[in-house]
N, C-alpha and C positions, 0 to 999 in steps of 0.2 A: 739155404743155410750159408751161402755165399756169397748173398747178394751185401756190396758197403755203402752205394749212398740210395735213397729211399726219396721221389719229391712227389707226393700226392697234390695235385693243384687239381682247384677250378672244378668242384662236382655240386655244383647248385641245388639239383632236386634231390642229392644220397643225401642221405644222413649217415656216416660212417657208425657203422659196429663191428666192433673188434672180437674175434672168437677167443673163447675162454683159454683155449692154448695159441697163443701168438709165439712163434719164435724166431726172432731174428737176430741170432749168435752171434757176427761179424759185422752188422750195419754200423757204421760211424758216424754218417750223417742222415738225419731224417727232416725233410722241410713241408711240411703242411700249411699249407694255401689255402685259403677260402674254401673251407671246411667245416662239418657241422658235424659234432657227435652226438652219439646218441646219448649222452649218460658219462658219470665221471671213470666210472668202471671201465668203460671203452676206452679210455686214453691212459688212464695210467696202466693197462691189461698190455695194452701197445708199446710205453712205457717200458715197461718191467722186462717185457720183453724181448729187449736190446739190449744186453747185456756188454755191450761194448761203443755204447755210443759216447762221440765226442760233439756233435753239433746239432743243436734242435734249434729249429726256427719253425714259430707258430704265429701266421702274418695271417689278419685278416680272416682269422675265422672263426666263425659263429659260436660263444661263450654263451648266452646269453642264460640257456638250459642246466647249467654247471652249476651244481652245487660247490665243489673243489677243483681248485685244479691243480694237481700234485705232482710237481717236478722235483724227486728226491733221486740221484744219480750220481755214483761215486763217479764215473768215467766222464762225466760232462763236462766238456772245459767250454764251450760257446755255447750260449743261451740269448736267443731271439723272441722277446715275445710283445707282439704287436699290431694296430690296427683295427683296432675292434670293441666292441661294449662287454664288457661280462656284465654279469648280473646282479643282481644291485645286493644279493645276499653270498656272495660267493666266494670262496675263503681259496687265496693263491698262497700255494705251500711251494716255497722253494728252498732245497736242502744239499746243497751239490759243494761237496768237500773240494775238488779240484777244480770248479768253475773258476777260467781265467779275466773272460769276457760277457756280460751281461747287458744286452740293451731289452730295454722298456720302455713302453709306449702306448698304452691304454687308457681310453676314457673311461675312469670305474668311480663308484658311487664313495658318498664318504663312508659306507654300510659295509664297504669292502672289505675284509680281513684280509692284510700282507705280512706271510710269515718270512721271513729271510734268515737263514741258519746255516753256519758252516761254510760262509764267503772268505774263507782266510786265505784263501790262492786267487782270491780275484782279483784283479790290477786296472782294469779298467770297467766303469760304470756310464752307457748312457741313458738316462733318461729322460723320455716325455712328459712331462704331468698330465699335460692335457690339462682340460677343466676337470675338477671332480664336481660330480653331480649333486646336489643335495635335492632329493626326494620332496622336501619341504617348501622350495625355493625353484627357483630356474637353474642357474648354474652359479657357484662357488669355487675358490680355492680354501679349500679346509689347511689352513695351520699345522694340525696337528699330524697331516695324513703324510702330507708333504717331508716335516721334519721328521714323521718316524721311518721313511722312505731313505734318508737320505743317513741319519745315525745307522743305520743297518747297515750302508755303502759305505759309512766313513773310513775303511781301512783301506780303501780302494787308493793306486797311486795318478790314477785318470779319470777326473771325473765330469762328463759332458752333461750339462743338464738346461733343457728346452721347454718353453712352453707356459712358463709360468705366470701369472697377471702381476702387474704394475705393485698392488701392493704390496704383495712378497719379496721386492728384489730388496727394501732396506735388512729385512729378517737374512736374506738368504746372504745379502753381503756380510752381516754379524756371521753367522754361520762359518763363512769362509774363512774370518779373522782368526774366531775362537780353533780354526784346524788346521790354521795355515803350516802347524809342524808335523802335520799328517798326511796329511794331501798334496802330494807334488804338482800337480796338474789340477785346479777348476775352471769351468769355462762354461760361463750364463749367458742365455742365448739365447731370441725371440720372446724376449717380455711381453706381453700380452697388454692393452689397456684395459 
């Protein structure tokens, strides 16, 4: 009940499962590392758990199983999540009223459901696009996944964003125009061919 920072790394053959009563009162930071759950229940159980968390970093591990994955956390100001495949039907719920800092970086399908709610204390936004996957195709940059990623960050005063292919940079330099009295800070980065 005392323990505040939390770093589970590097368990290849567990599959993490979380007990129904998880309680960690005082943790502030929790960083999970190449990790596999078992189920969506186990991480938001884990989650819910922490009643006083301020830094989650979730690098590198294994989504793929995840129907949800639900980061709703009033105390959350740094959020990490990155390195990894989720699943091509898998719906990212994030709801964190005091979130100051947010990086992303996932390779996820265009099938992907991103919820982002309650960013009003964020200040700074990085993300990766990555390629998004189309299921149909080899790989793409979906237009529309990209833009509703990025309207959802638009109140952000830093905004770092990597990764994206050659086509999109004339959209995303419109993009920048139309917010130029929003966004104090953009900065496009490793264009893709």
């Amino acid at each position: 009940k005392t323990l505040l920072t939390l770093r589970l790394f590097n368990l290849p053959s567990l599959v993490l499962t979380i007990p129904t009563h998880c309680c960690l009162p005082k943790l502030k930071v929790l960083h999970l590392n190449f990790l596999k759950f078992s189920d969506d229940e186990s991480i938001r159980r884990l989650l819910s758990g922490c009643n006083s968390l301020e830094e989650l970093l979730v690098q590198s591990c294994e989504l793929s199983n995840l129907n949800k994955l639900n980061v709703c956390h009033r105390t959350l100001k740094r959020l990490t999540i990155s390195g990894g495949d989720l699943a091509p039907s898998c719906e990212l719920e994030i709801n964190t009223p005091n979130l100051v800092c947010f990086d992303f970086g996932y390779i996820y399908c265009e099938e992907t459901r991103l919820s982002l709610r309650n960013l009003n204390s964020l200040s700074e936004a990085r993300i990766c696009i990555g390629f998004i996957v189309n299921r149909s195709s080899n790989y793409c940059n979906d237009t529309a996944s990209v833009f509703d990623l990025m309207r959802a960050l638009s109140c952000v005063q830093s905004f770092h964003l990597t990764g994206i292919c050659s086509e999109l940079k004339p959209l995303l330099l419109n993009w920048k125009y139309e917010l130029r009295n929003e966004i104090a800070y953009l900065h496009i980065i490793a264009v893709l061919n």
